[in-house]
C-alpha positions as a Markdown table, in Angstrom:
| # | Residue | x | y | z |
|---|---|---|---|---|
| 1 | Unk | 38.9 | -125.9 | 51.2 |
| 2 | Unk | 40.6 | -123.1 | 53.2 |
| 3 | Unk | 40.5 | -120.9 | 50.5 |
| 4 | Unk | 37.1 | -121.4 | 49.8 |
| 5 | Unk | 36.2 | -120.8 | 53.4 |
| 6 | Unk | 37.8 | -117.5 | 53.6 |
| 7 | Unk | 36.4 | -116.5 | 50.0 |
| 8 | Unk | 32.9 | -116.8 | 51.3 |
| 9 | Unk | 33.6 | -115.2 | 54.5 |
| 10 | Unk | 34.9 | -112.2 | 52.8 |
| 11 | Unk | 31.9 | -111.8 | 50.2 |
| 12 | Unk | 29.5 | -112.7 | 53.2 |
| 13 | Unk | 31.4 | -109.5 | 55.1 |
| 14 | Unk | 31.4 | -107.3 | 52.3 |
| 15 | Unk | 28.0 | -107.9 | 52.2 |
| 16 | Unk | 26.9 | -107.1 | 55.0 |
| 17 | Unk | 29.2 | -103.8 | 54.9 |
| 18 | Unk | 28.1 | -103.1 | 51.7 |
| 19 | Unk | 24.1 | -103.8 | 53.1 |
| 20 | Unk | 24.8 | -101.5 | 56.4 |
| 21 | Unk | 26.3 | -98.4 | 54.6 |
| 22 | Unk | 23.0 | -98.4 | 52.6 |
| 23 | Unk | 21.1 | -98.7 | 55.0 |
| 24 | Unk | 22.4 | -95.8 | 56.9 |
| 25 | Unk | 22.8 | -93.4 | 54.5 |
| 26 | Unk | 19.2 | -94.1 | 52.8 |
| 27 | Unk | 17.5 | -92.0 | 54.9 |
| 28 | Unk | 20.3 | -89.0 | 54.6 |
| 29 | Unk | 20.6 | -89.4 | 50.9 |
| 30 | Unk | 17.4 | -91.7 | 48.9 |
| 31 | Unk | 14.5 | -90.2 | 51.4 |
| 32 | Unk | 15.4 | -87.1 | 53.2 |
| 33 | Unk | 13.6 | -85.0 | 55.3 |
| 34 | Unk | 11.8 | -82.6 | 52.7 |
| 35 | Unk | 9.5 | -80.1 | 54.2 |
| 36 | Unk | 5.7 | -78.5 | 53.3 |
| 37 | Unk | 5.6 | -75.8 | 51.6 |
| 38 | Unk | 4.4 | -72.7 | 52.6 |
| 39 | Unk | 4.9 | -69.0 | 51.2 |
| 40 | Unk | 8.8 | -67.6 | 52.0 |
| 41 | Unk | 10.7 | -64.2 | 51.7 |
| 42 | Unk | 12.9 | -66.0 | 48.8 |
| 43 | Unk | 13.3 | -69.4 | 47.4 |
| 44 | Unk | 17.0 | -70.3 | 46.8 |
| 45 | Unk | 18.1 | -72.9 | 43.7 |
| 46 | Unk | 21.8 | -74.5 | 44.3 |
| 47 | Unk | 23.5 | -75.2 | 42.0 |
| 48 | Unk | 24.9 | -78.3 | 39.8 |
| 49 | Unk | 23.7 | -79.7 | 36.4 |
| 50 | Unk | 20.9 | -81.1 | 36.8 |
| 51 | Unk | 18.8 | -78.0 | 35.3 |
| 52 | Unk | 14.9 | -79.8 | 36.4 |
| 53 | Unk | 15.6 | -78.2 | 39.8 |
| 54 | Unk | 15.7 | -74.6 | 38.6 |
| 55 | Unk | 12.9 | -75.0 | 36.4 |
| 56 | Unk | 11.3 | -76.3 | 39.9 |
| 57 | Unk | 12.3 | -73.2 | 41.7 |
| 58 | Unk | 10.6 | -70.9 | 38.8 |
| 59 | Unk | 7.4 | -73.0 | 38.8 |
| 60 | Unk | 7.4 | -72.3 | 42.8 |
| 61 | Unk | 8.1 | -68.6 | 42.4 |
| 62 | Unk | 5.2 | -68.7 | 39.6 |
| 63 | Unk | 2.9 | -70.3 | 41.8 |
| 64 | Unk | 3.6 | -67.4 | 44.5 |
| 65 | Unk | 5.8 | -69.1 | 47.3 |
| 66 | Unk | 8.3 | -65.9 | 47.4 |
| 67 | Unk | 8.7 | -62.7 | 45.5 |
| 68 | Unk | 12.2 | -63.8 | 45.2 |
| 69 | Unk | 14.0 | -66.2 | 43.2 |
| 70 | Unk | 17.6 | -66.9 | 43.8 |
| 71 | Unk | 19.9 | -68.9 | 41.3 |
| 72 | Unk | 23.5 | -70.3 | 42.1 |
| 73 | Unk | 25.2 | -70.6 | 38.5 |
| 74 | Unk | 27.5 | -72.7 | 39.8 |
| 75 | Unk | 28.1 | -74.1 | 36.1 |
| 76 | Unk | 29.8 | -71.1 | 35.1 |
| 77 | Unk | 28.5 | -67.6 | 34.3 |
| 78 | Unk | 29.5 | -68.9 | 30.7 |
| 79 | Unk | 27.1 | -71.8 | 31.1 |
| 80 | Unk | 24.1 | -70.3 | 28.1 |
| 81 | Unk | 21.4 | -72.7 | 29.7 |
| 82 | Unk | 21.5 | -70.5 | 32.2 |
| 83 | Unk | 20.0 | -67.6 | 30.4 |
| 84 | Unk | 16.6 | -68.6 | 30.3 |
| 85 | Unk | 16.8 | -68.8 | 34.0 |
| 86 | Unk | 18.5 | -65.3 | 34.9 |
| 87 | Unk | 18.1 | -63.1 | 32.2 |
| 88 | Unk | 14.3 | -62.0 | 33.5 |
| 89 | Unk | 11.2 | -61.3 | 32.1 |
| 90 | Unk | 9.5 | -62.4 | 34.9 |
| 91 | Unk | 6.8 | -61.0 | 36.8 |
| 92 | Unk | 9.2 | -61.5 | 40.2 |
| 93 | Unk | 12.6 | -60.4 | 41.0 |
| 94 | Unk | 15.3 | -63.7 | 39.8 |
| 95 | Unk | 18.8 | -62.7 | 40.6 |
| 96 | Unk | 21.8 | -65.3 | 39.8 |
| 97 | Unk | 25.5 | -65.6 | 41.1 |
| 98 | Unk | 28.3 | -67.6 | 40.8 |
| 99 | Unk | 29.6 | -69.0 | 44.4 |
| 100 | Unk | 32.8 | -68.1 | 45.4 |
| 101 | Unk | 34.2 | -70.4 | 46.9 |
| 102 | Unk | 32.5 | -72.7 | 44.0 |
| 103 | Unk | 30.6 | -75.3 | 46.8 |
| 104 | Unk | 27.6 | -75.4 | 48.9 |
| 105 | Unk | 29.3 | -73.4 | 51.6 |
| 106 | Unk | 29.9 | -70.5 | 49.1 |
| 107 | Unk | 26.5 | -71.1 | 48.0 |
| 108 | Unk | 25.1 | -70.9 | 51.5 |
| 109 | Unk | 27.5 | -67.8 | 52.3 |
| 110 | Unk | 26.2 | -65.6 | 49.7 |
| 111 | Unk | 22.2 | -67.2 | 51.1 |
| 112 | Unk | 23.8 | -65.3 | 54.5 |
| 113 | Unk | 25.0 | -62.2 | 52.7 |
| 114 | Unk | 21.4 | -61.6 | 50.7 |
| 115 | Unk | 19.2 | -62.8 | 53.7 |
| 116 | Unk | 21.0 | -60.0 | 56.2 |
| 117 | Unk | 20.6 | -57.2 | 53.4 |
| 118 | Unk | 17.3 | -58.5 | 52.8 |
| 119 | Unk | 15.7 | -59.5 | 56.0 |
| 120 | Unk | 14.9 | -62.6 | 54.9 |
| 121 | Unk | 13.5 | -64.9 | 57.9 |
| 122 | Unk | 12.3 | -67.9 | 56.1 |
| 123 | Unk | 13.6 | -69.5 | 52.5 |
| 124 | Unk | 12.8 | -71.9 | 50.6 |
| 125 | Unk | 15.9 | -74.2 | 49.5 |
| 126 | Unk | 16.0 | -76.5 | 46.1 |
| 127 | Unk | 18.3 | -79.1 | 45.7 |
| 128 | Unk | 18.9 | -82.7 | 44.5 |
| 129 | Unk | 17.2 | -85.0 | 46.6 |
| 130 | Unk | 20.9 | -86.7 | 47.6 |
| 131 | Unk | 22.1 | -83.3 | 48.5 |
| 132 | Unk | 19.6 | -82.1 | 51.1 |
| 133 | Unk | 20.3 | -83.4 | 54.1 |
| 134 | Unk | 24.0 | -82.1 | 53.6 |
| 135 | Unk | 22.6 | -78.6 | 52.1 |
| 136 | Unk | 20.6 | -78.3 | 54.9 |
| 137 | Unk | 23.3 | -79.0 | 57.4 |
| 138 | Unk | 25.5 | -75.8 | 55.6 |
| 139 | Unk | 23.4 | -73.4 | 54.9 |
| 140 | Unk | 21.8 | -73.6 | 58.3 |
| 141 | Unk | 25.1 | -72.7 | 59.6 |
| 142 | Unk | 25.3 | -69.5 | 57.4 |
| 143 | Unk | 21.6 | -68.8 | 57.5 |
| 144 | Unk | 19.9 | -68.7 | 60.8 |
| 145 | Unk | 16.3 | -68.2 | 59.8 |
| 146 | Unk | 13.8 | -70.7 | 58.9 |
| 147 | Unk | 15.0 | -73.0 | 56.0 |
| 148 | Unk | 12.4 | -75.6 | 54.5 |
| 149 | Unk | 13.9 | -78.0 | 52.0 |
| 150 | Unk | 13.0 | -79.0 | 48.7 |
| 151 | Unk | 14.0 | -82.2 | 46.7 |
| 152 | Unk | 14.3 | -81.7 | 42.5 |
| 153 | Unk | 14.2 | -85.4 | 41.4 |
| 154 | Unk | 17.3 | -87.5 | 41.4 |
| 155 | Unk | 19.0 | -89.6 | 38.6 |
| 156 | Unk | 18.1 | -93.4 | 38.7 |
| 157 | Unk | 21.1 | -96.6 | 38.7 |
| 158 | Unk | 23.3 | -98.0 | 40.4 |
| 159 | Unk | 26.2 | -96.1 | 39.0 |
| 160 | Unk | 24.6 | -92.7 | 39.9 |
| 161 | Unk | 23.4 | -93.7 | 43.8 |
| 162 | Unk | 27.2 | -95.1 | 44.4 |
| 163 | Unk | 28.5 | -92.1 | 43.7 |
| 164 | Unk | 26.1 | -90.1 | 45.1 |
| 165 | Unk | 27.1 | -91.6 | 48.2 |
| 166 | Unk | 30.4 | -91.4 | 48.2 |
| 167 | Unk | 30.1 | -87.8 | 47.1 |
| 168 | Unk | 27.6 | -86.3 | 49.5 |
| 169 | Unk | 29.6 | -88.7 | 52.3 |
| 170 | Unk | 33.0 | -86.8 | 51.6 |
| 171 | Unk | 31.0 | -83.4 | 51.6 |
| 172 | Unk | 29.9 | -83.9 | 55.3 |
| 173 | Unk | 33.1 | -84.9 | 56.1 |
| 174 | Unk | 34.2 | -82.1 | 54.2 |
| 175 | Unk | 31.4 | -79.9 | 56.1 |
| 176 | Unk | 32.0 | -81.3 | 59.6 |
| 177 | Unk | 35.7 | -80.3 | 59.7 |
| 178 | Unk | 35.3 | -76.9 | 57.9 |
| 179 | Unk | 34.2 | -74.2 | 61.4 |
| 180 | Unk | 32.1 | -71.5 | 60.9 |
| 181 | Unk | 29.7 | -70.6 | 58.1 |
């Protein structure tokens, strides 16, 4: 009877761990802050591989949100996907790069680098929706203008959202204990 006692007191606990982590990090990761649009000096794609959110930042530059578009190829400049993205033929400027270092915060470093040369004051940031709360969080420590972020749709499951927690809740930790931009 003991044993059973203490079995059900552990699920009941890991329950109600398991209930409280995703309840806190729902609104950081499942429904972030995203913000309104509104016309920018650039709109900036981050990387990863899900590719729906650079054919969102295209759509937006098509639609006339910013003159400039701004690809991370964090895949790899070998990654031929790519290419339909960064080799041009557009009727505003795209220019890609690959991060060094290969994260958000060399993502949000070279934002810093091409806003100073460029004067940008506001941009426009695309992500995946679990990644901006903690995209906004780096690049507004690099880039000290206006930043309004946009979510590219997520993945659906179970499997995906666990890992996307434990993911973007090792990259603030990650974030929080790196200084500086």
């Amino acid at each position: 009877m003991r044993v059973l006692r203490a079995v059900v007191v552990v699920l009941v606990a890991l329950t109600v761990l398991t209930a409280g982590i995703v309840a806190a990090g729902w609104p950081v990761y499942v429904s972030p802050q995203i913000d309104l649009l509104r016309r920018a000096d650039a709109i900036v794609v981050l990387g990863g591989t899900a590719y729906a959110r650079f054919d969102l930042g295209l759509d937006l530059a098509q639609r006339g949100y910013a003159p400039e578009l701004l690809i991370s190829r964090s895949t790899g400049a070998d990654d031929s996907v790519m290419d339909k993205y960064c080799d041009g033929g557009f009727s505003f400027h795209v220019d890609c790069f690959v991060p060094d270092p290969w994260t958000t915060q060399g993502e949000a470093q070279e934002i810093a680098r091409r806003a100073a040369a460029q004067h940008w004051r506001h941009i426009i940031v695309i992500t995946n929706t679990p990644h901006v709360s903690r995209a906004r969080y780096i690049v507004g420590k690099c880039f000290h203008g206006e930043l309004t972020m946009i979510a590219s749709p997520a993945e659906k499951g179970l499997r995906y959202w666990s890992w996307m927690y434990v993911r973007q809740s090792a990259g603030y930790v990650r974030a929080l204990l790196t200084p500086g931009c």
